[in-house]
C-alpha positions as CSV (number, residue, x, y, z in Angstrom):
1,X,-20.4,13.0,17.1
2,X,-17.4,14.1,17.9
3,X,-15.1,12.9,15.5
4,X,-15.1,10.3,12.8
5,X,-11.7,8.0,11.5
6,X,-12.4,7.4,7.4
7,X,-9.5,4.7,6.0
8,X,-8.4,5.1,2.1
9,X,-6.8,2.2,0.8
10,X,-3.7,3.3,-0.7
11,X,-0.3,2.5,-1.7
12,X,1.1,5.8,-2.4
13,X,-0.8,8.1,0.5
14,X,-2.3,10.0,-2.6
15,X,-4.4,8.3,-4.1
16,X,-6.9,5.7,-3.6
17,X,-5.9,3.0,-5.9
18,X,-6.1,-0.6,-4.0
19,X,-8.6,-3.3,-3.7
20,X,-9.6,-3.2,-0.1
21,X,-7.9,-7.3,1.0
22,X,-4.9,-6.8,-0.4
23,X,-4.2,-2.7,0.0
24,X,-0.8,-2.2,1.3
25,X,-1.9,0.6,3.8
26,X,-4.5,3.0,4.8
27,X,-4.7,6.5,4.7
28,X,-6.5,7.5,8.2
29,X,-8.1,10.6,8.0
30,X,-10.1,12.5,11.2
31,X,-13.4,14.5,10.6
32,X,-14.7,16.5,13.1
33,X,-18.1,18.7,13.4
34,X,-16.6,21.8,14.0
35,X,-13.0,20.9,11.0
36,X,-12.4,19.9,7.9
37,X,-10.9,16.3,7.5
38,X,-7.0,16.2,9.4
39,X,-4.6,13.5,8.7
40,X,-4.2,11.3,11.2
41,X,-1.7,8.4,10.4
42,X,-0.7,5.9,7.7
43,X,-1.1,2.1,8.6
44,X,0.8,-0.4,6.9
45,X,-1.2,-3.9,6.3
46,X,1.5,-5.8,7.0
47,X,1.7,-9.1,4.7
48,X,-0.3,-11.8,6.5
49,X,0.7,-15.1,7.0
50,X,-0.7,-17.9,4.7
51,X,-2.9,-19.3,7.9
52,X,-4.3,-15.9,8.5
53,X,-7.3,-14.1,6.9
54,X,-6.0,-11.2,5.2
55,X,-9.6,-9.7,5.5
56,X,-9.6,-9.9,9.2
57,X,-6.4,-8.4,9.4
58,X,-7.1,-5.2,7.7
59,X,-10.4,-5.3,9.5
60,X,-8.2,-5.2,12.7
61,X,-5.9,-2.2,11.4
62,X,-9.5,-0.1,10.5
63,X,-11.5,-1.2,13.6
64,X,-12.0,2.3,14.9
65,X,-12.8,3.5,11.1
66,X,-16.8,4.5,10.7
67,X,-15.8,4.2,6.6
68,X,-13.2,2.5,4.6
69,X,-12.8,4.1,1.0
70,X,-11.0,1.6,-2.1
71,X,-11.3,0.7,-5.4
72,X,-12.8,-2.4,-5.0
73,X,-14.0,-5.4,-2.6
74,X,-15.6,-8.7,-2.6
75,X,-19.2,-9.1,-1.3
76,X,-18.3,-11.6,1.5
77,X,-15.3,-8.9,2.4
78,X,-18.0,-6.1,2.3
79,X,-20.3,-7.4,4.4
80,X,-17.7,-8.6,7.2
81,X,-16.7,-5.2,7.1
82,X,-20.6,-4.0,7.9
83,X,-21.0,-6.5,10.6
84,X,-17.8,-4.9,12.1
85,X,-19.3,-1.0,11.7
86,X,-17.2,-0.4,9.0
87,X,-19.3,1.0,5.6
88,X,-17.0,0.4,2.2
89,X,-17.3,2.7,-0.6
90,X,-15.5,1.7,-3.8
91,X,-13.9,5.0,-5.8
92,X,-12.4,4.7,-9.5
93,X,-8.7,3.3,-8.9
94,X,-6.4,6.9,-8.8
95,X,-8.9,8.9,-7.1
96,X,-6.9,11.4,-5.1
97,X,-7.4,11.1,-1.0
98,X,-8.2,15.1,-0.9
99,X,-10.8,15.0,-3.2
100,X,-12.8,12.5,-1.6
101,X,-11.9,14.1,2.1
102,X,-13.1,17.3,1.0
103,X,-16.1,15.4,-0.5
104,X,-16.9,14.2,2.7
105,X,-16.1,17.0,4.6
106,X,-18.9,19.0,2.5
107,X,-21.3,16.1,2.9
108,X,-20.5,16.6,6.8
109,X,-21.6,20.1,7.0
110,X,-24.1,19.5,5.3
111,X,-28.0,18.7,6.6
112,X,-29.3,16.3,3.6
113,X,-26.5,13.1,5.0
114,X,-27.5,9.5,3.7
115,X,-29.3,7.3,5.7
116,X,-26.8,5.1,6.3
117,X,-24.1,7.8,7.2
118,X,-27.2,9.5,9.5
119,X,-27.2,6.4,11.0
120,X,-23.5,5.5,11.2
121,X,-23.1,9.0,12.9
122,X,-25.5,8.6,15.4
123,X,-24.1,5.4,16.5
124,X,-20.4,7.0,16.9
125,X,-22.4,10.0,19.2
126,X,-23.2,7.0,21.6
């Protein structure tokens, strides 16, 4: 792997405090083997219109994301987000951005990873 894009739903930049459909950005956040987590960008989900599926859309904005972080998100929302490559991992609503990127950023360095983020990283090396 050489580097890893992680999306925090957020309407502040700080802290993680929106449900994932109707999040008025993302915080987009880098993680590579060899650094901790860099900021990348900010990417407004724009307000879709009524004919379009607002899940779809913000799937679209994270599509290069290997994990989406929020407070919450519907089942049928969570597993179109799987069948895209995205994993979703709801936080408590305020959670601050840096504490979960240097959460992740230990988990990273570290040899005793989750399956699933095992998994997910050994898809990205491909």
């Amino acid at each position: 792997m050489n580097s890893m894009l992680v999306g925090f739903a957020s309407s502040d930049g700080l802290t993680i405090d929106s449900h994932f459909a109707s999040a008025p950005g993302f915080e987009r956040y880098v993680f590579t083997m060899d650094s901790q987590g860099v900021y990348q960008d900010s990417q407004g989900a724009k307000g879709p219109a009524e004919s379009e599926d607002k899940v779809d859309a913000r799937i679209q904005i994270l599509k290069e994301c290997a994990i989406v972080y929020c407070t919450q998100i519907g089942g049928p929302a969570a597993a179109r987000l799987v069948q895209s490559g995205i994993h979703p991992i709801k936080v408590p609503e305020g959670t601050p951005i840096a504490d979960e990127v240097r959460r992740l950023d230990q988990l990273l360095s570290s040899q005793k990873l989750p399956p699933w983020l095992k998994k997910k990283l050994n898809q990205e090396g491909n």
